[in-house]
Structure formats: structure tokens, C-alpha cells
C-alpha positions in Angstrom: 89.1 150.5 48.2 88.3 150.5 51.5 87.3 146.9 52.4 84.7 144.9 55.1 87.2 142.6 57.9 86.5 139.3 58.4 87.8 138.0 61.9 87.8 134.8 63.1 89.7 133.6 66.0 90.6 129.5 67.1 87.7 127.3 67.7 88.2 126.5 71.3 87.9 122.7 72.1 84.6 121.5 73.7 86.2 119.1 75.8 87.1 121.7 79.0 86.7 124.9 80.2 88.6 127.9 78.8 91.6 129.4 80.5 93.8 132.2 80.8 96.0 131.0 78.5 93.5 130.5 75.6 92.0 133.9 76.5 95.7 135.7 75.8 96.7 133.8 72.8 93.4 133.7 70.1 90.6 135.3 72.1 91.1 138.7 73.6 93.5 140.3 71.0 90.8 139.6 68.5 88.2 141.5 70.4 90.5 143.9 71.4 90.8 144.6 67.7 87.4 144.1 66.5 85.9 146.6 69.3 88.9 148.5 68.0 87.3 148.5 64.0 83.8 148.7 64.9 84.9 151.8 66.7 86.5 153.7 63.8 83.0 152.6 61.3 84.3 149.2 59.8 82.1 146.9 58.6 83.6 143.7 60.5 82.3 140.5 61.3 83.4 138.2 64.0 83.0 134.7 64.2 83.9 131.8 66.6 82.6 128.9 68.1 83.4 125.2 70.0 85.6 122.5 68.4 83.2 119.8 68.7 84.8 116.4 67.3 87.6 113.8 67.6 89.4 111.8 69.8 89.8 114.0 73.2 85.7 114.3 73.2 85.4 110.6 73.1 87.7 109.9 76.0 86.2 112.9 78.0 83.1 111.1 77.8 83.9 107.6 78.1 85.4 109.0 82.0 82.0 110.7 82.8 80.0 107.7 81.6 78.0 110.2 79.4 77.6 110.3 75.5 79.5 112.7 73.3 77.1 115.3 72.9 76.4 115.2 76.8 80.3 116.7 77.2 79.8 118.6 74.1 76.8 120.5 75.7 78.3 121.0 79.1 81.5 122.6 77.6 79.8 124.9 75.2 77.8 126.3 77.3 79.9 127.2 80.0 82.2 128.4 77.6 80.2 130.7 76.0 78.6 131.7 79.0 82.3 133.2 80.1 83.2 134.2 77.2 80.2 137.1 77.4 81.0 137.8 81.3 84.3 138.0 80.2 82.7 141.3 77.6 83.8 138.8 74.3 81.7 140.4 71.3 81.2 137.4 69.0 79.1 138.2 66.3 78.4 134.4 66.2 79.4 131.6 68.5 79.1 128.2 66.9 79.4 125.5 66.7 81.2 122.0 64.6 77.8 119.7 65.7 75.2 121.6 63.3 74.3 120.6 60.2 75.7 123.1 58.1 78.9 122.5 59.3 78.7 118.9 58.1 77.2 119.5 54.8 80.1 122.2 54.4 83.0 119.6 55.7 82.0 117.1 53.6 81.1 118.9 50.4 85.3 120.1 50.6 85.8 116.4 51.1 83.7 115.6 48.0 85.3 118.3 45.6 88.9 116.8 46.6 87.2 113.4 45.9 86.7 114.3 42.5 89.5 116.8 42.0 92.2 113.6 42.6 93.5 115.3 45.5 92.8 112.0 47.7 94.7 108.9 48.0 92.9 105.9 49.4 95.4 104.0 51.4 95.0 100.6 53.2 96.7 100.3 56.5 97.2 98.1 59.1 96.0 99.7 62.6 95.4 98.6 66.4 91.6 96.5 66.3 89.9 95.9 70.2 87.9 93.0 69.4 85.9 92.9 72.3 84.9 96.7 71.7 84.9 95.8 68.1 86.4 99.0 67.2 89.9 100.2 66.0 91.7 102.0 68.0 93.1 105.9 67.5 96.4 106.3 69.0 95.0 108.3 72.5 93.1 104.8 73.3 96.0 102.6 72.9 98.8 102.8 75.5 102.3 100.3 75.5 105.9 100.3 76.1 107.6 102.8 74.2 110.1 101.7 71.5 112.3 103.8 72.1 113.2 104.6 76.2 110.8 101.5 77.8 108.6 104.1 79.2 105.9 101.8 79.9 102.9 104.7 79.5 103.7 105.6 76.5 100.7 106.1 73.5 100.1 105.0 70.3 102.0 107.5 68.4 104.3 109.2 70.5 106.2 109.2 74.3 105.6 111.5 76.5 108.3 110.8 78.6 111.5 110.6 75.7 109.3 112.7 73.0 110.1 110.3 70.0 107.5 109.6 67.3 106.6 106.3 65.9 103.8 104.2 63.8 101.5 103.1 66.3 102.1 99.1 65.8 105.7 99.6 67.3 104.0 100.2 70.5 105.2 97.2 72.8 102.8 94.9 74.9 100.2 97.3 73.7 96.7 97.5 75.6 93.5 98.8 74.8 92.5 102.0 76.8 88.6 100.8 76.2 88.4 97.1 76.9 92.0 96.3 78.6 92.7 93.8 76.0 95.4 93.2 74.1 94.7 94.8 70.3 95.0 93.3 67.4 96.1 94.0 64.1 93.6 94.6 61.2 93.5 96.1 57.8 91.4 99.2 57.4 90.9 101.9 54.7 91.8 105.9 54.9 91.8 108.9 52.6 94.9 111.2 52.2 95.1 115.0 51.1 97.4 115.5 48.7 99.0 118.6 50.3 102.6 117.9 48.1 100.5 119.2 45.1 99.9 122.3 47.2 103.5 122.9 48.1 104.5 125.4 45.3 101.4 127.6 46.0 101.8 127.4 49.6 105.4 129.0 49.0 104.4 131.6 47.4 101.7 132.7 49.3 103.5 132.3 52.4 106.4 134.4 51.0 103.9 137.0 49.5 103.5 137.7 53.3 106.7 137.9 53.9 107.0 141.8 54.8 104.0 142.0 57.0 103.3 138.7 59.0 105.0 138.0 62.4 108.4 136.3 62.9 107.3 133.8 64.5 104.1 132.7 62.7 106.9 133.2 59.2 109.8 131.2 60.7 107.2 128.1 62.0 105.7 128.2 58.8 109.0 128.7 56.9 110.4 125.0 58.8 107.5 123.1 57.6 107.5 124.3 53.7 111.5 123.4 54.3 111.0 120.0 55.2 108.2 119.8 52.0 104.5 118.9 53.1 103.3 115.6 52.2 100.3 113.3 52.3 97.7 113.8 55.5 95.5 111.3 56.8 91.9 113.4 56.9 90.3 110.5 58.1 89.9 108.0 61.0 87.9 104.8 62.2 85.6 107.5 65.0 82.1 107.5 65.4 82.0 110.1 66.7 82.6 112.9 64.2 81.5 114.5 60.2 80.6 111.1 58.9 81.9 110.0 55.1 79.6 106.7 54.5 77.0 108.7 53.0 79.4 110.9 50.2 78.9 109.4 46.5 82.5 108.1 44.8 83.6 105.9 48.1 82.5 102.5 48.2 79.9 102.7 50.9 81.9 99.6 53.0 84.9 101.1 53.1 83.4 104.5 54.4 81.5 102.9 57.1 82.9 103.7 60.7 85.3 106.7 59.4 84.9 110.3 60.0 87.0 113.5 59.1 89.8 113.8 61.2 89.0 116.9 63.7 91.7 119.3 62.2 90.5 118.8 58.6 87.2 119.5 59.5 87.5 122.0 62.0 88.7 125.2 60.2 85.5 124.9 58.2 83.4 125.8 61.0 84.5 129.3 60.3 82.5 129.1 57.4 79.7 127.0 58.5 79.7 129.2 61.5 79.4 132.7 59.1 76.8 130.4 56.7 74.8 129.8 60.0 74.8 133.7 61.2 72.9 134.8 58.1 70.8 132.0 58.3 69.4 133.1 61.8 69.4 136.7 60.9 66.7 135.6 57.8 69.1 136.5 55.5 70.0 136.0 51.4 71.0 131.9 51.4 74.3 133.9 49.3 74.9 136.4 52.3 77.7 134.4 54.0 79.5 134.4 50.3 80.5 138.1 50.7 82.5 137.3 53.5 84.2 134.7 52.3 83.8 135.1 48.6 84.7 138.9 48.0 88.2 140.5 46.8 86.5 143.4 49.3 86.8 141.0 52.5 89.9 140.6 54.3 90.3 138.2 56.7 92.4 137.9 59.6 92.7 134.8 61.7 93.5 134.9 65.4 95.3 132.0 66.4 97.7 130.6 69.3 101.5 129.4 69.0 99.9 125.7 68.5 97.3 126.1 65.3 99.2 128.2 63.7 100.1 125.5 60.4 97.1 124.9 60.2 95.7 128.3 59.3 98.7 129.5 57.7 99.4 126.1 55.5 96.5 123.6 55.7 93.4 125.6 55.2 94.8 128.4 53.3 95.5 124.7 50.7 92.2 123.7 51.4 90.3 127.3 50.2 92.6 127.3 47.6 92.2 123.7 46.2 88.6 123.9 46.4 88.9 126.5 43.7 85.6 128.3 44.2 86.6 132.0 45.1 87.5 131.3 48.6 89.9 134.7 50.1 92.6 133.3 52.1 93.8 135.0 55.6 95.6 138.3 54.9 97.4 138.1 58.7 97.2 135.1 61.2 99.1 136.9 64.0 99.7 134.2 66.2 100.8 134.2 69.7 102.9 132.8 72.0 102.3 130.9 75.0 101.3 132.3 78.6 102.9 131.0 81.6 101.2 131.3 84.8 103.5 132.3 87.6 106.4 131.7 86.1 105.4 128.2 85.4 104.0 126.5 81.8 100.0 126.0 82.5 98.7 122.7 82.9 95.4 121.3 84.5 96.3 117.8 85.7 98.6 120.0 88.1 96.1 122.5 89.4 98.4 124.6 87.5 95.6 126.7 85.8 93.3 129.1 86.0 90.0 128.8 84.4 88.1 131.4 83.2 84.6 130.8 85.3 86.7 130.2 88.4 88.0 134.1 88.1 84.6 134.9 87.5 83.2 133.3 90.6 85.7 135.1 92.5 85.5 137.9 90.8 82.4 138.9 89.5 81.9 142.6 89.6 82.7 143.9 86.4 85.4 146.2 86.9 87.5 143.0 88.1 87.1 141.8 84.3 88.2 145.0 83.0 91.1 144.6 84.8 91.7 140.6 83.9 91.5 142.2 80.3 94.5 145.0 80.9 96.6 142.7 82.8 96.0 139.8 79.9 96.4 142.3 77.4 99.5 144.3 78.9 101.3 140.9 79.0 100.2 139.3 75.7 102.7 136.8 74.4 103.4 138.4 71.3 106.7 137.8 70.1 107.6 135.0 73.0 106.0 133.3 76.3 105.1 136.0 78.8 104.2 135.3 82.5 100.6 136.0 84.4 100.8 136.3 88.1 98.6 137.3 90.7 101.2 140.4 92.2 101.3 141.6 88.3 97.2 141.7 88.2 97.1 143.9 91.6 99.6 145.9 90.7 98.6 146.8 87.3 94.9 147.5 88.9 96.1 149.3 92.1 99.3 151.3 90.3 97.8 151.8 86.4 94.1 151.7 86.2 93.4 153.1 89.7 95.7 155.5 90.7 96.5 156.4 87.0 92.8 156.2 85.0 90.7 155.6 87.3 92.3 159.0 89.5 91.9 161.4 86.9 88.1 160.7 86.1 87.5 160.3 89.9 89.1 163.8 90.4 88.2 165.6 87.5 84.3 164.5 88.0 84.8 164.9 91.9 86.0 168.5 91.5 82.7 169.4 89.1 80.5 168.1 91.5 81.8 169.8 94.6 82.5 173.4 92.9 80.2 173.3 89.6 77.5 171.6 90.7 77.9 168.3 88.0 78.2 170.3 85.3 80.2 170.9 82.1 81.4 174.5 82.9 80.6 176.9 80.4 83.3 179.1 78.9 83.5 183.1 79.7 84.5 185.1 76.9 88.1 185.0 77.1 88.3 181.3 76.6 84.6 181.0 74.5 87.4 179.8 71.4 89.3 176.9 73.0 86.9 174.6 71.4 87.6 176.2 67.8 91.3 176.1 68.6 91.5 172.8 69.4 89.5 171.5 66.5 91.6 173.1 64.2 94.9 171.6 66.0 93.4 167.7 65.7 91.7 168.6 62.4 95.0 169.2 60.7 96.4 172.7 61.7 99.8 171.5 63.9 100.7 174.9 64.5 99.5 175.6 67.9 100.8 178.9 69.3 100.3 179.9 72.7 97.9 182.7 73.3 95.3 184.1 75.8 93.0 181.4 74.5 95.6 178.2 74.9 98.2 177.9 77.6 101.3 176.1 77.7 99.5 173.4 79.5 96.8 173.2 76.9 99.2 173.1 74.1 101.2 169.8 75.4 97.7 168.2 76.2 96.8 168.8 72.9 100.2 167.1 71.0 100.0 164.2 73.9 96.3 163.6 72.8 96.8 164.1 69.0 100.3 162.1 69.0 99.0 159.4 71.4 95.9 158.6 69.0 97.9 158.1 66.0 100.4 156.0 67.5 97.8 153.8 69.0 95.6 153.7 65.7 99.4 152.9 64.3 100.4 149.8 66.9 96.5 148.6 66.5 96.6 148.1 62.6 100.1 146.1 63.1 98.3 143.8 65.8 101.0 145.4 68.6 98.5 145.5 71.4 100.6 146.0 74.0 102.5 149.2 72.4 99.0 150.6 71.6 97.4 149.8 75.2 101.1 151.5 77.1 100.7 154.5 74.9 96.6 154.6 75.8 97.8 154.8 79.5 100.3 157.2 78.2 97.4 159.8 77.6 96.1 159.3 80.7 99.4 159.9 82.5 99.2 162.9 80.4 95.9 164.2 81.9 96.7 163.9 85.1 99.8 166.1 84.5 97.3 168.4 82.8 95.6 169.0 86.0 98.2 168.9 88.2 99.9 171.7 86.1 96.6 173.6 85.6 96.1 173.8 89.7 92.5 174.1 89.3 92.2 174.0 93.6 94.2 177.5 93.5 92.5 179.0 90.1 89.0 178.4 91.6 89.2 181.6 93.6 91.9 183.2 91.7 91.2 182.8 88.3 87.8 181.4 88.0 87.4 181.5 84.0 90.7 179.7 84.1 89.3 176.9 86.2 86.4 176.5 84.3 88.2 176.4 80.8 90.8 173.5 82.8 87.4 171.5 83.8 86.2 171.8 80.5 89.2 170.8 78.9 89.5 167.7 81.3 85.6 166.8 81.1 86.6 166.3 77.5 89.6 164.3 78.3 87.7 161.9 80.4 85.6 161.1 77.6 88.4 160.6 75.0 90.1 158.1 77.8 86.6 156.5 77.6 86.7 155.7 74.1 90.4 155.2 73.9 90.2 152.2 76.5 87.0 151.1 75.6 88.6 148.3 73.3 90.1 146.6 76.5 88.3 147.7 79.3 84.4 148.2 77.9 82.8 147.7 81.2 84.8 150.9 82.9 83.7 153.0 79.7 80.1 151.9 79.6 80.4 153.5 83.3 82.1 156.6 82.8 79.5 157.5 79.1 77.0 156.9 81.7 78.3 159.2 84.1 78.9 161.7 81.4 75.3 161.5 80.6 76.3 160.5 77.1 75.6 157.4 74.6 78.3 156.4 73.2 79.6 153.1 71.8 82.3 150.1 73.4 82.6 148.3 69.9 79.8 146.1 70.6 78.8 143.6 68.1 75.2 144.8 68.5 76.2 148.8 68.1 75.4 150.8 64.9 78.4 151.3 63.2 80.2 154.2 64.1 83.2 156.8 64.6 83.7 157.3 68.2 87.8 156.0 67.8 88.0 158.9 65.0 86.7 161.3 66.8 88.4 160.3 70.3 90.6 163.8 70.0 87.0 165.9 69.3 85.5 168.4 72.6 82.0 166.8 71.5 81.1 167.3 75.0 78.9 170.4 75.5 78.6 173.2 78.2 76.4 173.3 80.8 75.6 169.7 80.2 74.8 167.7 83.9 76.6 164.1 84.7 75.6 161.6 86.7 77.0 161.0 90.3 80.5 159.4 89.7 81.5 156.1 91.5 84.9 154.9 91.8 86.1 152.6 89.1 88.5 150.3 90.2 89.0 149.4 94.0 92.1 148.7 95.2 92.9 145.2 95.6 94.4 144.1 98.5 97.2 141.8 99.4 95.3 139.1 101.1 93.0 138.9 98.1 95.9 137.6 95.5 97.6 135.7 98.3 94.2 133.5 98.4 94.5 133.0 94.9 98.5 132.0 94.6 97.3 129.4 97.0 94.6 127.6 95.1 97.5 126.8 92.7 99.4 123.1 92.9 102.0 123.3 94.9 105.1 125.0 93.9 107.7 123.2 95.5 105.3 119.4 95.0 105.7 120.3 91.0 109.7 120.8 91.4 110.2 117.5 92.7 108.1 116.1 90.4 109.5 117.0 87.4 113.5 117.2 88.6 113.8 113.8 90.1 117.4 114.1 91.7 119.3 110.8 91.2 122.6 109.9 92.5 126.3 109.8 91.0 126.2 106.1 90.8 122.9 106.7 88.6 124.6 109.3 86.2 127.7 107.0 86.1 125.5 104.1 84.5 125.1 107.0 81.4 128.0 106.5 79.1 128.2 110.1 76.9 130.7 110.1 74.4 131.6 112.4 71.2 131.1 111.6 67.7 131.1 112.6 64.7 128.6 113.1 62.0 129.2 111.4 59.0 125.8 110.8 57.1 122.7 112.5 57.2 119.0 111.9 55.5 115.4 112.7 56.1 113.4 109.8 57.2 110.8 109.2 54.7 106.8 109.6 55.7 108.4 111.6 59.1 108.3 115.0 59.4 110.6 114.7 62.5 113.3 112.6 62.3 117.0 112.3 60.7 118.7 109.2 60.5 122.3 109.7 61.0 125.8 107.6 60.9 128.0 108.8 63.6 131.5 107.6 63.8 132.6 107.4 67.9 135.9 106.1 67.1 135.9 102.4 67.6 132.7 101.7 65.8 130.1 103.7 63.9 126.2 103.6 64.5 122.9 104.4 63.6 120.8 107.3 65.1 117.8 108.0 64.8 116.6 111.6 65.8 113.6 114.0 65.6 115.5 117.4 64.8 114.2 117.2 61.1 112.0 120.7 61.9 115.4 122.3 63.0 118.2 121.3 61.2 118.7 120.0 57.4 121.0 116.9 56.6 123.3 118.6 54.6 124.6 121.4 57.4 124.7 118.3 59.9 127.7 116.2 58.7 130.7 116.8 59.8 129.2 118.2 63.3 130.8 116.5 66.4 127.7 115.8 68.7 127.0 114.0 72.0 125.3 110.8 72.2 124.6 108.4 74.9 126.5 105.6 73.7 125.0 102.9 76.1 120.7 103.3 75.4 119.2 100.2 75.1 118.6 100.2 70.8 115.1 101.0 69.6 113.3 100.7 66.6 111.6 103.4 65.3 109.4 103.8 62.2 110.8 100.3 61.1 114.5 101.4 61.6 117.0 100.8 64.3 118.5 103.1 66.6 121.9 102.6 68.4 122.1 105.6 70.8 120.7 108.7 71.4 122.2 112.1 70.2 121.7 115.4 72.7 119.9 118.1 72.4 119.0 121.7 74.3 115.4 122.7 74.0 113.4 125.6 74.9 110.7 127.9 74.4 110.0 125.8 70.9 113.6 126.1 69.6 116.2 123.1 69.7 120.0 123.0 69.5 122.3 120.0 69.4 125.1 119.7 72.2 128.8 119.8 70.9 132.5 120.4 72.4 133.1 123.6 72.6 136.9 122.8 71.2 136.8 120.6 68.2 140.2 119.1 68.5 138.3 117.0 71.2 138.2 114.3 68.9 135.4 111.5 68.6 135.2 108.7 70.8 136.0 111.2 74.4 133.8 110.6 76.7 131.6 113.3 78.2 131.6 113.5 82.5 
């Protein structure tokens, strides 16, 4: 049974503006793929829309001196607003503030009210009297625990990376008031996500064959270490309010919200309830969608959300245990550096998308944003954006490649058959029948006075190209299926070049004409084929064609354009518009401008590779030890408390490689530790050292001696 596709990709934060990074990890795949659908006749919906609670909105407003909804406004609109320049096709672009969305979050927090899959807990947390508020852990900031950083926050260092409980901070201050907090005793509810564990297995397993490494082995770590109970709600006032829910004493309820990441996954359904709403349509609409063994959905995500679509709301749509489908694929991505370097805005290390479109704002530049993005999409690890890469892949791909054979094929019409589709003498009147029968099924093409060699190998480069990018499209390998698009354009222009039409012109004039034909038929098919990355450059070259034809469009009636991509559908005689160049070249001193709007390189070095001297790495005292006891700290998901044995003496360490390593295959290891760190406490234990550890691109290793007759106790130089 051939079924609808629901897509939904991240929510994007409302609290600043979106950048390249976002656009290459959750946004453009996902429209690359839905233009993709709508092009073959699916029946697909895509939804989206801001992230409009929690914490980070809060702060963003206490620093403008405006209210929530003031930053909340700003941020959603620009967003959106670049998100349509940048040719996004959102069937709906919500958002977390409306009403349906809190009558939605709050009737899933009523169900697992009832259903006993809440704890109500009473805790002691951080209290600002004089703002008479308690305080999350982003507006509390102390000396950390564990290294002495002394801008450390209420739940976790920046500077060593070690997670704690929030009332270990030390000399802790108030980000609102500047006082010192007190303690006070407050009230929160807890999912029970350890009753989901079992399910979550097999779910996650069921997928095991068709989901991304990556998005499995993240996934996988989590379920290892065995989920537990989740705070899902905070003292905020800003946020899906609780104090008016029946079952909850209405005292305890007052001041709390729904944590944002409960909450916020169920604007994909508030946002689909709301779409049919404006549209005037059944109140039961949106339950098709969402409700139907004939939907499947597929969630576009990046590297950082992706637990809580493959784990948290798949336990939430199935605990609520009212027909809910649950993602079929969440194919994540990786991250996107930018120049090498890992993005960051409080560098000038960034590159928002309404800054390219101020700079750029002709259309054809976003086409080519898309094919760079899209040619470098993160999909099985980081990949890198820079400036050089985005001129060369528009001056050396889309220019001299695409945009080269429409120019020259259209070009050559207008000079020699005055813009028209040349008809076909006699000889060649069956090329169209010939090549319908090749695409339609009949593989054996045989070389005759109808079909050259040339027009043979165009033909299986055309009909082999479309399958394989049809093929890399349904397995979410954008990249594959965008190369071997180019691929048929590369193919074209060998076409022509083979075909000599500038010597068959006056030599074989009904040769020419049937190599125009064939190529005016070409162009088109490019059209189409590109049309789910660069929709701009094919809305241009339909209209130069004279032709309407679709770009996946949310708007469009459904349609077959990407199924009939390898048809001649274009007829003889039929006139074109003037053509116009596509892409223009970009020059050197355009991306030079650009690189240097970016922080400075050789600034961000020394910032974050302080060199120190050898009298300041001889104050580090590294020895060996050995691992003699191992265990999971209870209510952490990060960290292992171990009993290392250097010898002389044997310790206590506490550290967060829980998501990388189980207890058992630790003991026995010989590790390094720095043997002289000032002891910390950390979630009310103490820690006597610090053990080492490599860590990159989201993976961690511990260090050890590459001999292990080294001993314990040898210190490390």
C-alpha cells in the first residue's frame, strides 16, 4: 500500500537567527526530499516551526530589556522570513506559543498524570529572594566543584566538562539579582521513561537494518546505560503552564511549566492540528497524519536532538496509547564546520542565514548556497563549509557544467533555429518512439539510422542516472543522488560535444536538428532533476522553455514531473523564451570579503591553546594506575566511579565516560590520571584525581601505556 509521508524536521529555537549549520543538518535535506516526493505524486505534508519556550528565551530577553514574547516575535519572523528566501517549502511554519500547542502539551501531561507514569518529587533547588524566584541552572553561576573554574553554571563546567547537582556549585550567585541564592524546597514531576525501556529496545532494534549508524550507535549508548526518570518540569514562567491541569494540587503547580524538550516535540502535532485548522478543515483532519497505519513519518533532525526523537517522543506517542505512528527514519546529521573551524556566534564564527541573503540576494546565489550546503551535508560525520568550496562549486559545477549546457544548447537554437524546438525530417521523425520505448522498459537499444552511438549512451546515462538518484534519494544519501544528478549533466555536454552540431549544421542539417532536439529535451530533464536543490534555476529554465512545470512546491498540484524526467515531452516547433545566463561566475574578491567578516583566525588559536611554560606542566603530576573497581553512579547518566590503585595508595575517581565505556570492560585497564588535582565533590561523592581521556568529533577514549609491563605508580612526562 502505497502510503501519504509525513515530514517534519527540528523546531528551530526562537531565541537567534538561523545559520548555516542548522540549514545543513534538519532543514535543507528535508526539503530537498519533500520537493523530491511531491515531484514523483506523493501525498506529503511538511511541517515545522519555532521552539518558543524555556530557559535560553528568558535570558535573551532579560539582556534586551524586553519581554519573552518581544524576542519570540523578533526571531520568528526573521526566521521564517529566510527560511522562504532561502526557497524552504513548509507546508506550515509554527509555532510552540499558540494555543493548540498548549492544550496538546498539557493534555500528554494529563494522560501520564493519570496513567502513573509521573513521579512527584520534592527537591531542594537554588531560591533568589530578592527576585523571589528559583533559579534554573543557566541563571545561577559559582565555582565549579570540580577544577575551581570560577564561571562555571548550575549544572555543569564549561571549562573541565563535569556534571554535578546544582547545590554543589560553590560561592554561588544569582545571574538575576547578584545575590547570593538560597536553598528552598520545591515540587517537580518526573516521566517514568524506565517503564519505557523494553519497548524503546525493541523499537529501536526493529530499525536496526535501515536507520543511520550514527543516529543507531547514539541511540544504542543511551538504552545501554538504561533510561531513567526525567524532570518534565521546572519553576519558569515563562512556558506551557501546569497550575491549571486537574489531579495536581493547585499550590504545588503554581510557578512550574513543562520543561522545553518535553513539550517541544509536540509542536509537530499542534503545528499539523493548526494547518487544518486554517485550511477550514474536519477538526479530525490532522489525525490522518498522525493517526494512520497509511502515514509514515520521517523526522529530520541534527547530531544534537537526535534522543529525543529517536527515544523520548517515540516513549511519549507510545505511552499516550491513542494510535499515535512513531518515526519510521530520523536520519540525523552531523555537524558543519565552517572553515575548518566548529561554528560559534560569540566568536563571529558563523554565518547567519539573512546575512548571506543581504549579500546575496539574487536568486541564483541561493541556488547555489543550496548545492554547496547540500554537496557537503554532514551525513555520516562533520563536513566543512568554506567560502573557496562555494565559488568553486558555482564557477566549476553549476556554471561551467549546468549552467554551460542550457546556455549553449538554447544559445545554438536561437542563433540557427530561430528559438525553436526543431522539428524532425523524416529520417529521424522516430527518435521520440525509440526513446520512449528504451525508458519505458525496452533496454535493448540497437544502433540504427534513427539512434546513433551518441544517442544511445545519452539514453543509458539518462535512464541509469534517474534510477540511481531516485535510489540514493529514498535512502536519505543526498549527496550520492545530487553527484550523480551532475553526472547527467556532465553527460549532456559530452552529448553535444560528440554530436558536433557547429559542423552538422551545414553538413548534415537533419542531424543537427535531431542533436537540438535531443538536447532541448535534456535541458528540461536537468530542470526537473535539479529542481529539488536548486528550484530557483529550474523555475528559470521551464520559463525559458515556455513550459509549466513544477519545483516540488508546497503549493503545486500533485504531480509526476520526477517520473517522467527521462520522457521527450517537449514538442517540435514549440518557441522558448530568450535564455539568460544562470549562474555568474563569482569572483575571487567576492569570497575574500566574506572570509574576512569572520573572527579572527589566528585571535581564536590563541584563545583557545593558551601556551604555558615547562615550569607550568611540571606542577602536573601524571602517573599510571590501575583499574581495580568500577560502578555506574546512580541518578547520572555520565559518570563512573572508579578505585585505581597507583602503587603506594589507591583512590577514588570520579569520571563522566559512563556513555562510552561499561564498568565491567574497565577493570583491570591501566589508565592515566593526574595524581596531584585538588579533590572535588561531585554528585555528593569525592573525587581524588582525574583520569585522561582523548575526545573528538563526539567519540571518547581513555589514555593508557602503550606497554603494559609499565607498571602502576610510573609517572607520565
Amino acid at each position: 500500500m502505497k502510503k501519504r509521508i509525513l515530514i517534519t524536521s527540528a523546531l528551530p529555537y526562537a531565541n537567534g537567527y538561523i545559520h548555516l549549520g542548522h540549514l545543513a543538518g534538519a532543514y535543507l535535506p528535508a526539503d530537498i526530499f519533500v520537493r523530491y516526493l511531491r515531484l514523483k505524486g506523493e501525498e506529503v505534508l511538511y511541517i515545522c516551526g519555532s521552539d518558543e519556550h524555556g530557559v535560553a528565551i528568558t535570558i535573551a530577553a532579560d539582556k534586551e530589556k524586553v519581554k519573552p514574547q518581544d524576542i519570540i516575535d523578533k526571531y520568528h519572523y526573521a526566521n521564517k522570513e529566510a527560511f522562504e528566501k532561502f526557497g524552504m517549502t513548509f507546508d506550515n511554519y509554527s509555532r510552540t506559543s499558540i494555543a493548540e500547542h498548549h492544550e496538546t502539551a498539557k493534555e500528554f501531561f494529563k494522560d501520564f498524570l493519570e496513567k502513573d507514569l509521573l513521579t512527584e518529587k520534592e527537591e531542594e533547588q537554588f531560591y533568589d529572594e530578592k527576585a523571589k524566584m528559583f533559579l534554573p541552572d543557566r541563571y545561577v553561576e559559582g565555582i565549579c566543584p570540580n577544577c575551581g573554574s570560577d564561571k562555571a553554571r548550575g549544572d555543569q563546567c564549561d571549562s573541565c566538562g563535569a556534571y554535578y547537582d546544582q547545590l554543589e556549585l560553590k560561592n554561588p550567585v544569582s545571574l538575576v539579582s547578584g545575590e547570593k541564592p538560597i536553598v528552598r524546597k520545591t515540587t517537580h514531576w518526573y516521566m517514568r521513561f524506565d517503564k519505557l525501556q523494553e519497548f524503546l529496545e525493541e523499537y529501536i532494534e526493529g530499525h536496526s537494518n535501515d536507520w543511520k549508524d550514527n543516529v543507531l550507535q547514539q541511540t544504542r549508548s543511551w538504552l545501554k546505560q538504561g533510561l531513567n526518570e526525567r524532570a518534565i518540569t521546572r519553576d519558569l514562567d515563562w512556558g506551557v503552564k501546569i497550575n491549571d491541569i486537574s489531579g495536581i494540587p493547585k499550590e504545588k503547580a503554581e510557578g512550574k511549566a513543562l520543561y522545553v524538550w518535553f513539550e517541544a516535540v509536540l509542536g509537530y502535532i499542534s503545528a499539523t492540528k493548526e494547518y487544518f485548522k486554517l485550511r477550514k478543515a474536519s477538526v479530525d483532519e490532522w489525525k490522518k497524519w498522525w493517526k494512520d497505519e497509511g502515514t509514515r513519518y520521517i523526522a529530520f533532525i541534527g547530531k544534537d536532538n537526535i534522543v529525543f526523537h529517536t527515544l523520548i517522543f517515540p516513549a511519549m506517542l507510545h505511552a499516550k496509547n491513542d494510535g499515535y505512528i512513531l518515526p519510521d527514519n530520523v536520519p540525523a546529521n552531523e555537524f558543519l564546520n565552517l572553515e575548518g573551524r566548529k561554528i560559534s556566534k560569540s566568536r563571529n564564527w558563523s554565518i547567519d542565514l539573512k546575512d548571506f541573503l543581504t549579500d546575496f540576494p539574487e536568486e541564483n546565489y541561493v541556488d547555489t548556497l543550496r548545492y554547496t550546503l547540500a554537496m557537503n551535508f554532514p551525513e555520516t560525520k562533520d563536513a566543512d563549509f568554506t567560502w573557496k568550496d562555494f565559488q568553486a562549486r558555482n564557477n566549476n559545477e553549476l556554471s561551467a557544467i549546468y549552467g554551460n549546457f542550457v546556455n549553449r544548447t538554447l544559445q545554438f537554437l536561437q542563433k540557427n533555429f530561430d528559438g525553436k524546438i526543431p522539428d524532425l525530417s523524416e529520417k529521424y521523425i522516430d527518435v521520440k518512439n525509440q526513446w520512449m520505448k528504451y525508458v519505458t522498459g525496452n533496454k535493448s537499444l540497437e544502433v540504427n539510422e534513427v539512434l546513433s552511438e551518441n544517442d544511445k549512451l545519452i539514453l543509458e546515462s539518462l535512464s541509469n542516472g534517474i534510477e540511481k538518484i531516485s535510489h540514493y534519494y529514498d535512502i536519505f544519501r543526498f549527496r550520492d543522488a545530487l553527484t550523480e544528478t551532475m553526472n547527467v549533466a556532465r553527460a549532456a555536454n559530452k552529448y553535444f560535444n560528440d554530436e558536433e552540431p557547429w559542423k552538422t549544421l551545414k553538413s548534415e542539417p537533419e542531424r543537427c536538428a535531431k542533436t537540438l532536439f535531443v538536447c532541448c529535451q535534456l535541458v528540461r530533464t536537468l530542470a526537473v532533476l535539479f529542481a529539488p536543490v536548486t528550484p530557483y534555476t529550474s523555475k528559470k529554465i521551464f520559463a525559458m522553455l515556455g513550459i509549466n512545470s513544477g519545483t516540488g512546491e508546497s503549493n503545486e498540484i500533485r504531480n509526476t514531473e520526477f517520473l517522467n524526467a527521462s520522457f521527450p515531452e517537449l514538442q517540435s516547433g514549440q518557441r522558448f523564451n530568450t535564455p539568460e545566463i544562470l549562474f555568474k561566475r563569482i569572483e575571487d574578491e567576492v569570497v575574500e570579503k566574506q572570509i574576512a567578516k569572520l573572527g579572527d583566525m589566528e585571535e581564536q588559536k590563541a584563545e583557545e591553546t593558551q601556551l604555558i611554560t615547562i615550569d607550568d606542566f611540571a606542577k602536573i603530576k601524571l602517573r599510571t594506575a590501575k583499574i581495580i573497581e568500577a560502578e555506574k553512579v546512580k541518578k547520572s547518566k555520565k559518570l563512573i566511579k572508579l578505585i585505581v590503585d597507583l602503587g603506594d595508595e589507591q583512590r577514588q575517581i570520579l569520571a563522566g565516560i559512563a556513555e562510552y565505556y561499561e564498568p565491567e570492560y574497565l577493570i583491570g585497564k591501566t589508565v592515566v590520571v593526574v595524581a596531584n588535582l585538588q579533590p572535588a565533590k561531585l554528585m555528593g561523592l569525592e573525587s581524588h584525581g582525574m583520569m585522561l581521556a582523548a575526545s573528538k568529533d563526539g567519540k571518547l577514549c581513555f589514555l593508557t601505556p602503550e606497554k603494559d609491563d609499565v607498571g602502576v605508580g610510573a609517572e607520565v612526562r
